[in-house]
N, CA, C and O atoms as a CHARMM CRD file, in Angstrom:
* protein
*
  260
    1    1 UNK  N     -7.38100 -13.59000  -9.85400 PROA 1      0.00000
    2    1 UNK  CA    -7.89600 -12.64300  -8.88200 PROA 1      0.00000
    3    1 UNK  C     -7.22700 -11.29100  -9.12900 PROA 1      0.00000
    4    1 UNK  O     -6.02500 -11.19600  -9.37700 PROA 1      0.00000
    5    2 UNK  N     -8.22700 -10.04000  -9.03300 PROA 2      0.00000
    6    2 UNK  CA    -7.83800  -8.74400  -9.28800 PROA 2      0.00000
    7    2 UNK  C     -7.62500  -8.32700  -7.86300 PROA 2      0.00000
    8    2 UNK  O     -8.03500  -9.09200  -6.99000 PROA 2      0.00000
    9    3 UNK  N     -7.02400  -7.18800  -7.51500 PROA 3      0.00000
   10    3 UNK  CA    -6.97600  -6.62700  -6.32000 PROA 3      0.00000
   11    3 UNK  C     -6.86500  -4.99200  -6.37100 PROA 3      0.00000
   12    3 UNK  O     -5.90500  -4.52500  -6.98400 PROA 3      0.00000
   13    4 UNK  N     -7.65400  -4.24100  -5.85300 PROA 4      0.00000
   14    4 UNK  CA    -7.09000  -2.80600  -6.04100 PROA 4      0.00000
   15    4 UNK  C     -7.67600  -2.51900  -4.34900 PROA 4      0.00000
   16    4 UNK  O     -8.36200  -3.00900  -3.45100 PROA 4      0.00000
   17    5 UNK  N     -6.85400  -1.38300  -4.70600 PROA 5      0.00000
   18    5 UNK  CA    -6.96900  -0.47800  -2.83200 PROA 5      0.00000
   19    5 UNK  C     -7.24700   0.90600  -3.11300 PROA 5      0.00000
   20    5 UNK  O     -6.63600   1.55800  -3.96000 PROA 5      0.00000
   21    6 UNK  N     -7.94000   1.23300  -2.57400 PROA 6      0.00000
   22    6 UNK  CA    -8.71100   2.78800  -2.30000 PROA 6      0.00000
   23    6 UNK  C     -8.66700   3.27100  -1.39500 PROA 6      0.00000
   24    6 UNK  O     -9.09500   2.54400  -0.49900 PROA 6      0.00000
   25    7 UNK  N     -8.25700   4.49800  -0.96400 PROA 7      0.00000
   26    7 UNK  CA    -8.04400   5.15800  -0.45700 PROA 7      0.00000
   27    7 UNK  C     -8.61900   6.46400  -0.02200 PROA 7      0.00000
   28    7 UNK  O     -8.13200   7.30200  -0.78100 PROA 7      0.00000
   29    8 UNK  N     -9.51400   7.12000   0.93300 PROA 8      0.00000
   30    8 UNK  CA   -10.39900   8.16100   0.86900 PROA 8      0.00000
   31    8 UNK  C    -10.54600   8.60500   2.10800 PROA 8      0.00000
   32    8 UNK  O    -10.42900   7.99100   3.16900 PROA 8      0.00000
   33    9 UNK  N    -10.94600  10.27800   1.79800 PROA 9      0.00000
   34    9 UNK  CA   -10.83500  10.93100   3.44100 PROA 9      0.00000
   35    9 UNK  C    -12.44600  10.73400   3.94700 PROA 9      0.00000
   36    9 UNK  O    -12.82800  10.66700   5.11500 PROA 9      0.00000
   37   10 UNK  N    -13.40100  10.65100   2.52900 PROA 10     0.00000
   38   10 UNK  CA   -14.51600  10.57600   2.83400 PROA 10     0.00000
   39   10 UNK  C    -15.29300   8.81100   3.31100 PROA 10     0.00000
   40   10 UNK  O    -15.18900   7.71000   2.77100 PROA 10     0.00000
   41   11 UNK  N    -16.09400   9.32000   4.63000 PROA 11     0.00000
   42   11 UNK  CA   -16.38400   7.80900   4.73500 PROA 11     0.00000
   43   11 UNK  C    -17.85800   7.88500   4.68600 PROA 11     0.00000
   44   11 UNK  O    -18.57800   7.19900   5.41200 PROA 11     0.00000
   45   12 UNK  N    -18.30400   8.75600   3.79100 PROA 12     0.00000
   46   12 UNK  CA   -19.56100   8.44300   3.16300 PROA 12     0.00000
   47   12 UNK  C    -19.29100   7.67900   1.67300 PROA 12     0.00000
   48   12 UNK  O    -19.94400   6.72700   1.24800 PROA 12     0.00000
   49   13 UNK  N    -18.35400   8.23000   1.11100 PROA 13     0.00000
   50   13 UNK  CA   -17.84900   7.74300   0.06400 PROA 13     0.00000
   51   13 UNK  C    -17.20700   6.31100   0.17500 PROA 13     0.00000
   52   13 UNK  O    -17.03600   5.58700  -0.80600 PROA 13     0.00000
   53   14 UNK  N    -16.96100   6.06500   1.11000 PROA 14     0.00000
   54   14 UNK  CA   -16.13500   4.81300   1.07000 PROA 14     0.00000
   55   14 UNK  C    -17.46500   3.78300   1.51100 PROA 14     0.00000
   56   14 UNK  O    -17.82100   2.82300   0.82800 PROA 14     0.00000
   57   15 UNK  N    -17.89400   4.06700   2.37500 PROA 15     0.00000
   58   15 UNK  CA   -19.06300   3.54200   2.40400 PROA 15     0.00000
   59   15 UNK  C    -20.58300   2.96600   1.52400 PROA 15     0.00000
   60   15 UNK  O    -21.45900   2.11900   1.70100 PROA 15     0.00000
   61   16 UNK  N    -20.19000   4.12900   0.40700 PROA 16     0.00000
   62   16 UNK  CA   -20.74300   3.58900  -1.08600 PROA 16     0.00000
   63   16 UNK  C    -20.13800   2.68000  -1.85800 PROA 16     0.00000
   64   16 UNK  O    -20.78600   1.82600  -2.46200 PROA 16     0.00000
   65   17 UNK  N    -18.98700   2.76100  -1.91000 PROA 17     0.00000
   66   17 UNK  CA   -17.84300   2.21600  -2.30000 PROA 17     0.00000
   67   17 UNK  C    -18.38200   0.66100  -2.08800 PROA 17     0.00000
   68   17 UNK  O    -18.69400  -0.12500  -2.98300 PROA 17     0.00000
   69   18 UNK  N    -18.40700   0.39300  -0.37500 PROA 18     0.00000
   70   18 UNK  CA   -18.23800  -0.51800  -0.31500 PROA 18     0.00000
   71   18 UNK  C    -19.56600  -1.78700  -0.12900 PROA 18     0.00000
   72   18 UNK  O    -19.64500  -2.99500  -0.35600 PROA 18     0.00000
   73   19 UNK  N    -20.63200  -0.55500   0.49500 PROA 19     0.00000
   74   19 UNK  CA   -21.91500  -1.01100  -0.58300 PROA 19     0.00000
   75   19 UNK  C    -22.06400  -1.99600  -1.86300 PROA 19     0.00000
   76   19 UNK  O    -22.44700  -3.16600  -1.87500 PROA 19     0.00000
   77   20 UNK  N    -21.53600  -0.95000  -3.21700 PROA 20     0.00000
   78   20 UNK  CA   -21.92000  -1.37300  -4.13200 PROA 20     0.00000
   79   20 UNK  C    -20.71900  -2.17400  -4.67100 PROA 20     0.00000
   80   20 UNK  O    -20.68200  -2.25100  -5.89900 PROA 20     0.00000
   81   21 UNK  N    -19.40900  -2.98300  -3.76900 PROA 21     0.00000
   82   21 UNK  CA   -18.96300  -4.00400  -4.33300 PROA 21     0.00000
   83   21 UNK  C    -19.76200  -4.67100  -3.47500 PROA 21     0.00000
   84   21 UNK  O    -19.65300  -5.83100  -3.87300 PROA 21     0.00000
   85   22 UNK  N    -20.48100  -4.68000  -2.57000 PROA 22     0.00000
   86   22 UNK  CA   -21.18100  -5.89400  -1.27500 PROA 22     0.00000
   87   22 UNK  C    -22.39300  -6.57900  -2.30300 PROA 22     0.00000
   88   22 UNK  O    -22.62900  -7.77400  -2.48200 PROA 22     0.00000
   89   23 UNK  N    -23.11300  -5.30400  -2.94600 PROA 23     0.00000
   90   23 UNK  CA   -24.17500  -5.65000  -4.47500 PROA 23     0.00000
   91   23 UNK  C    -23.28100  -6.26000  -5.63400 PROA 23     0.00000
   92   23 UNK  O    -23.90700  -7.28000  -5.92000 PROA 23     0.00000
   93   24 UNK  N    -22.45100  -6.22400  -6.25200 PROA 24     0.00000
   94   24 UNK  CA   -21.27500  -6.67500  -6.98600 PROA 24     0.00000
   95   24 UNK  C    -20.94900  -8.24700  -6.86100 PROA 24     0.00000
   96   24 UNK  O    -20.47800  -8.97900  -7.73100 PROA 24     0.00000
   97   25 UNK  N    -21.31900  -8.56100  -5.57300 PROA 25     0.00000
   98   25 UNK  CA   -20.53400  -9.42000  -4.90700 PROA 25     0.00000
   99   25 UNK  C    -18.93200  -9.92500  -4.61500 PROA 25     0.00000
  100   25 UNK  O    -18.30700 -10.97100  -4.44300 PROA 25     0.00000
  101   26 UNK  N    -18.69500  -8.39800  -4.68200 PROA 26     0.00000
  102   26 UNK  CA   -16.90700  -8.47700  -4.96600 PROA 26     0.00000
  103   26 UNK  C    -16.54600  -8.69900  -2.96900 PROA 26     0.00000
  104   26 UNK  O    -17.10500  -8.14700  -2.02200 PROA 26     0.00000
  105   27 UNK  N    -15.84700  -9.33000  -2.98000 PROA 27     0.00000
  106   27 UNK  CA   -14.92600  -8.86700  -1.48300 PROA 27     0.00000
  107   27 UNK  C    -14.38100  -7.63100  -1.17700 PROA 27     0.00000
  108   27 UNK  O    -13.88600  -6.86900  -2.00900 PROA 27     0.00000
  109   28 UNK  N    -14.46800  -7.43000   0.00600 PROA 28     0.00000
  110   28 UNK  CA   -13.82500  -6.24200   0.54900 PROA 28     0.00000
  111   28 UNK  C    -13.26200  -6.41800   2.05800 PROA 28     0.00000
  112   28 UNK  O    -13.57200  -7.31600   2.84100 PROA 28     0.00000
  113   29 UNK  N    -12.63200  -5.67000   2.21300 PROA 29     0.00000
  114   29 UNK  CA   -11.91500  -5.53500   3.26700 PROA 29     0.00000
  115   29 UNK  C    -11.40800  -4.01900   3.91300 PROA 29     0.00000
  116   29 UNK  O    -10.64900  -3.37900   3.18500 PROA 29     0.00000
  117   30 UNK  N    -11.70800  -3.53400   4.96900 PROA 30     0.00000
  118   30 UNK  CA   -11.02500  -2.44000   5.32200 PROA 30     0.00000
  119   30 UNK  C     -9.91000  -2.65400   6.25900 PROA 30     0.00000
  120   30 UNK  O     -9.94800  -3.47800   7.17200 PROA 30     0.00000
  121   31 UNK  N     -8.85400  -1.83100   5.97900 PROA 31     0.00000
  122   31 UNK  CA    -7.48200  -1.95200   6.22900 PROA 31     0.00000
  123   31 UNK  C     -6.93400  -1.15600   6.98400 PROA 31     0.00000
  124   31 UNK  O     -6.55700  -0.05700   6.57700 PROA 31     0.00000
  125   32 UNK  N     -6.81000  -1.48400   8.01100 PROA 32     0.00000
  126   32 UNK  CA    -5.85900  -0.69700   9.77200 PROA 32     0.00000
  127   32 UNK  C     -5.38000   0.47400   8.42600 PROA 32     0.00000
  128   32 UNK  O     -5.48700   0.42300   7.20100 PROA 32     0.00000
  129   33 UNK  N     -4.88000   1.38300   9.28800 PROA 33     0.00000
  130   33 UNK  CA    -3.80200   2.18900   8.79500 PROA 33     0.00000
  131   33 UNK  C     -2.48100   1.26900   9.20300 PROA 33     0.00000
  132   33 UNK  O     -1.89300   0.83400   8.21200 PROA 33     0.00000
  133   34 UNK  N     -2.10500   1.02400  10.04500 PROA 34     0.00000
  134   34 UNK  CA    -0.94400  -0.35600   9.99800 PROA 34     0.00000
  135   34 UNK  C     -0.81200  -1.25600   9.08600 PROA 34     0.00000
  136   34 UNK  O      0.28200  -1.56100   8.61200 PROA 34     0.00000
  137   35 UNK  N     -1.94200  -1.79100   8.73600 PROA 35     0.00000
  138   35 UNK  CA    -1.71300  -2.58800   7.48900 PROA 35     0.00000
  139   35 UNK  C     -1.65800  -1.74700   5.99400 PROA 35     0.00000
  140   35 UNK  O     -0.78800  -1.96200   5.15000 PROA 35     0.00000
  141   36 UNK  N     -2.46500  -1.01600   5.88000 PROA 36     0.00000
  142   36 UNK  CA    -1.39800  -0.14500   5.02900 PROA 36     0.00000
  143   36 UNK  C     -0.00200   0.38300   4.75300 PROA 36     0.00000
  144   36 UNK  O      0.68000   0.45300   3.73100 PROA 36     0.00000
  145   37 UNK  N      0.17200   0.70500   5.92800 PROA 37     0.00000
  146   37 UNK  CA     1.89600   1.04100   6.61700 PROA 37     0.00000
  147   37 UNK  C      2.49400  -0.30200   5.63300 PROA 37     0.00000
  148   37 UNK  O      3.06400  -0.41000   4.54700 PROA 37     0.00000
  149   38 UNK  N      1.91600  -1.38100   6.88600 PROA 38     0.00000
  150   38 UNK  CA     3.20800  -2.81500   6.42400 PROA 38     0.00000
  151   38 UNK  C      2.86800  -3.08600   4.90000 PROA 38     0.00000
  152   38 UNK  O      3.71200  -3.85000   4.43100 PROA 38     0.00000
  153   39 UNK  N      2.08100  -2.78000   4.13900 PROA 39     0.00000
  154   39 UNK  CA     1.70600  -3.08700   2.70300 PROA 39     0.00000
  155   39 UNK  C      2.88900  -2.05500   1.77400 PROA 39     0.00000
  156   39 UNK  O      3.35900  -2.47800   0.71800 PROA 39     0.00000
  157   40 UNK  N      3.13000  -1.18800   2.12900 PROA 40     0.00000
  158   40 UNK  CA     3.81900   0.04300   1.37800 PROA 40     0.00000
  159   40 UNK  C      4.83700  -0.83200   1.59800 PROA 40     0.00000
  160   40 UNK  O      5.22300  -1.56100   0.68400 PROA 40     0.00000
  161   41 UNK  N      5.43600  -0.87000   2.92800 PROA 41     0.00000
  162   41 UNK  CA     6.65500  -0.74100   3.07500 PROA 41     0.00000
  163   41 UNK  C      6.94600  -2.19200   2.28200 PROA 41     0.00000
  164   41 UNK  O      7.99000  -2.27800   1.63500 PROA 41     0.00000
  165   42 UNK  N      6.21200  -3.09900   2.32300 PROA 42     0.00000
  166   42 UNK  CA     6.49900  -4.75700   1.67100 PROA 42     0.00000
  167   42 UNK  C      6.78200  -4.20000   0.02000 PROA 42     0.00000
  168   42 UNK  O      7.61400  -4.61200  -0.78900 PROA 42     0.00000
  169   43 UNK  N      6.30400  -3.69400  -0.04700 PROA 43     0.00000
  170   43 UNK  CA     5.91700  -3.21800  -2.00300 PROA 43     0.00000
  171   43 UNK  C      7.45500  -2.29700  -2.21900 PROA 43     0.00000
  172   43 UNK  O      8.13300  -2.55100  -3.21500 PROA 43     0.00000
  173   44 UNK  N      7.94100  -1.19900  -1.18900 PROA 44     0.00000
  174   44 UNK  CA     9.07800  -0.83300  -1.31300 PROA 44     0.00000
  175   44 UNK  C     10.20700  -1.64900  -0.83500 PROA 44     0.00000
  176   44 UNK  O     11.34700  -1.30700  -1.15200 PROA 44     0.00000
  177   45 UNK  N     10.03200  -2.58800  -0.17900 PROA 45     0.00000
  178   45 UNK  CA    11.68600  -3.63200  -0.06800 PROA 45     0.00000
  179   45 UNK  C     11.13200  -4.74600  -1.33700 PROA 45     0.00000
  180   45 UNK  O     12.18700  -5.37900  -1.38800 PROA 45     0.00000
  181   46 UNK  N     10.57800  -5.17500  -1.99200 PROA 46     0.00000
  182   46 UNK  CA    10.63800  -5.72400  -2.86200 PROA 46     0.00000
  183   46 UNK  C     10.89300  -5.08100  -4.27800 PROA 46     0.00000
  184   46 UNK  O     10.91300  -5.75200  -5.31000 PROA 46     0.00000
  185   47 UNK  N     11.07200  -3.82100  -4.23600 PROA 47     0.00000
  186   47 UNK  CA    11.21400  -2.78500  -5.75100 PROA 47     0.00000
  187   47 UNK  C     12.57400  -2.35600  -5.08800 PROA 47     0.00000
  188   47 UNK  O     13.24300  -1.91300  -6.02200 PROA 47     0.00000
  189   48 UNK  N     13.28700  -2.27400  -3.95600 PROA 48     0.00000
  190   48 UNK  CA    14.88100  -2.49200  -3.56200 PROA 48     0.00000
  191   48 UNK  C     15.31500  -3.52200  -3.88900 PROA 48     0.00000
  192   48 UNK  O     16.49400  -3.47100  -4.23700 PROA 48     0.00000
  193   49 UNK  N     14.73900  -4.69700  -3.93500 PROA 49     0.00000
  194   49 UNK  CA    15.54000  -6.13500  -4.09500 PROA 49     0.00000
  195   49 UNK  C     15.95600  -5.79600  -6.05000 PROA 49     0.00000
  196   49 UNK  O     16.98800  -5.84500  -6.72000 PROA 49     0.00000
  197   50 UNK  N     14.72300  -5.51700  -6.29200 PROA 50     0.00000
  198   50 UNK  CA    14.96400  -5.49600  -7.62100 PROA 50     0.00000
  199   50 UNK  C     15.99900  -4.62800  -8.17500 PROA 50     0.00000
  200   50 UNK  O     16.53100  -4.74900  -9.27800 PROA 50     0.00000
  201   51 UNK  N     16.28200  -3.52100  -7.07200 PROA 51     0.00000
  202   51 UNK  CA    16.97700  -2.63700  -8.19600 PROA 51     0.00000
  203   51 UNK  C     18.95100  -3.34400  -7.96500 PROA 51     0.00000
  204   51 UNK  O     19.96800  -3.35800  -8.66000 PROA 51     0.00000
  205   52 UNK  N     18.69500  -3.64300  -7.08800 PROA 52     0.00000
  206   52 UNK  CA    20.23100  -4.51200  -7.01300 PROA 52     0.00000
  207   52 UNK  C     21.03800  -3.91000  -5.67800 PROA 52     0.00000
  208   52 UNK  O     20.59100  -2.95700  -5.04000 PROA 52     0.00000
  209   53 UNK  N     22.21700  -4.55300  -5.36000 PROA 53     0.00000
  210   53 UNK  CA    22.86800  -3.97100  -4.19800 PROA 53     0.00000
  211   53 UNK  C     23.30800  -2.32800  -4.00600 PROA 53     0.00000
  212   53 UNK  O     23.64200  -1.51300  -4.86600 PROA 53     0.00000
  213   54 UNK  N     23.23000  -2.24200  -3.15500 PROA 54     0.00000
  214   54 UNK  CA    23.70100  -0.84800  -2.75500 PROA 54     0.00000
  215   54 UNK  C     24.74200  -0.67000  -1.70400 PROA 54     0.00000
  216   54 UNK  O     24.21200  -0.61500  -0.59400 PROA 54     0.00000
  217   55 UNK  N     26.05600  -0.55900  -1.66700 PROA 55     0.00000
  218   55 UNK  CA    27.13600  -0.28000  -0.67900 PROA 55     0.00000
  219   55 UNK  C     26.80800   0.50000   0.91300 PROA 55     0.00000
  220   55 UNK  O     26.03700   1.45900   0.94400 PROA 55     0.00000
  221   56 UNK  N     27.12500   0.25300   1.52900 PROA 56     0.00000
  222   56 UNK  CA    27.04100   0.84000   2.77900 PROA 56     0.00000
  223   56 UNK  C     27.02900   2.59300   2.96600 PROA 56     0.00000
  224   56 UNK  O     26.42300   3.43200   3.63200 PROA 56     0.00000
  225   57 UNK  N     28.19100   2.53300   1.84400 PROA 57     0.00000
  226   57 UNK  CA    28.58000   3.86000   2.18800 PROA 57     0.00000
  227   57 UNK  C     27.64700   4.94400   1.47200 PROA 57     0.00000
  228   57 UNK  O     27.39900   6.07900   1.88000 PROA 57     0.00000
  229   58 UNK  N     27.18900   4.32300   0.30500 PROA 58     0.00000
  230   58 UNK  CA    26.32900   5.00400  -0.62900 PROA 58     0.00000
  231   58 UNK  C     24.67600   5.18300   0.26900 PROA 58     0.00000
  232   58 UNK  O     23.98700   6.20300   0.28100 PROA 58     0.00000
  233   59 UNK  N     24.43500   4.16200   0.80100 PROA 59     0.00000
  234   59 UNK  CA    23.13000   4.89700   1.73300 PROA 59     0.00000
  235   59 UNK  C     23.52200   5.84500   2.95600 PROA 59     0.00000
  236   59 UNK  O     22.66000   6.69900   3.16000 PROA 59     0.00000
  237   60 UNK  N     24.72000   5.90400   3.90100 PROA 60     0.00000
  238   60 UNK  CA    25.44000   6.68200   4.29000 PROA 60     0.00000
  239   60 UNK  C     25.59200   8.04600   3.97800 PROA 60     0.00000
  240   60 UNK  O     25.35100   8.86100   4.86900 PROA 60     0.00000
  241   61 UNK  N     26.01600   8.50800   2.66800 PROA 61     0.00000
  242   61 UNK  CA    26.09100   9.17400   2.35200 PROA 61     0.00000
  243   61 UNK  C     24.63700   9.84200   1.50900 PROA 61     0.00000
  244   61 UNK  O     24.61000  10.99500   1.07700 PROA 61     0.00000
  245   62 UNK  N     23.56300   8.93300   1.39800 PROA 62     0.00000
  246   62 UNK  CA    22.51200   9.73300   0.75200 PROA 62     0.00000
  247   62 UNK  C     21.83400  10.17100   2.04300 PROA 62     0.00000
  248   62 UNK  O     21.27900  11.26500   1.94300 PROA 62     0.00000
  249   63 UNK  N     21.73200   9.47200   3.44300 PROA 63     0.00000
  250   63 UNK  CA    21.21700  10.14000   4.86200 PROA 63     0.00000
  251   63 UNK  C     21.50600  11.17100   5.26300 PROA 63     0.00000
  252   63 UNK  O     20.73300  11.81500   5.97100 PROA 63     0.00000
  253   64 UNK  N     22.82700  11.65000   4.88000 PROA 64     0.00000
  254   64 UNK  CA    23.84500  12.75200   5.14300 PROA 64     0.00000
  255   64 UNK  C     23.05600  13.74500   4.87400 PROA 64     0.00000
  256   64 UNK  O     22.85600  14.53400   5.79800 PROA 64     0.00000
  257   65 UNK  N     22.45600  13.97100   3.69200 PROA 65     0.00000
  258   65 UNK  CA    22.05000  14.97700   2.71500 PROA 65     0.00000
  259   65 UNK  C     20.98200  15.56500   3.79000 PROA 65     0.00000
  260   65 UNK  O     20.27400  16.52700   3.49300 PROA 65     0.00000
């Protein structure tokens, strides 16, 4: 399974969009702005896990700034 997300101010456009995956027969889904929110933020604590620990003081001190 593929997955991509689109994003658009236009909702005539998105509305074609979603048209012609409905002809496609692809799935779709439109997505709260909340669930976008919680999607980012899941995608950024999992690219933190990866980058390894970080000390207390060192996020401390990058808030400072």
């Amino acid at each position: 399974m593929e997955t991509i997300l689109i994003q658009g101010e236009s909702k005539k456009a998105i509305g074609l969009l979603i048209e012609l995956s409905r002809q496609l027969k692809l799935k779709q889904k439109k997505l709260t702005k909340t669930e976008v929110e919680d999607f980012l933020l899941a995608e950024s604590i999992n690219e933190g896990r990866k980058s390894g620990y970080v000390s207390k003081q060192t996020v401390l001190k990058a808030l400072q700034k």
